[in-house]
C-alpha angles and dihedrals in degrees: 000000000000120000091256090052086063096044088052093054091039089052094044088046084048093055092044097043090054090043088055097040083043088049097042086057100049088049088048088051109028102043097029100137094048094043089049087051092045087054104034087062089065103035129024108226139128124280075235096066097036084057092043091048094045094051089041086049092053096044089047085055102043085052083056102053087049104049091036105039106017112044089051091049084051091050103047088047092055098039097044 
């Protein structure tokens, strides 16, 4: 693979990631309620904790998307 293969794939997994993460948090906000009663039948927890663990779980993503799709992006674009 050349070096603007992988920027290409890096880019495209880069849009997709931050659509998914975008589209993760309108749900969160938009359809809180329905989502707190989806989950509360599973699993019995506070609206509290089901708050804390969504935000936790977004921030964990975005960290991923950035260790894992940005700096490499940033590197190849330095380094090429």
């Amino acid at each position: 693979m050349n070096p603007n293969t992988i920027k290409e794939l890096l880019l495209y997994n880069l849009a997709l990631n931050y659509t998914t993460l975008i589209i993760w948090f309108s749900v969160f906000s938009l359809a809180h309620d329905w989502l707190y009663r989806l989950h509360s039948r599973w699993f019995n927890i506070s609206t509290e904790t089901f708050d804390a663990l969504h935000y936790a779980s977004m921030a964990l993503y975005k960290i991923g998307i950035i260790l894992l799709n940005i700096a490499p992006l940033v590197a190849l674009w330095l380094v090429f």
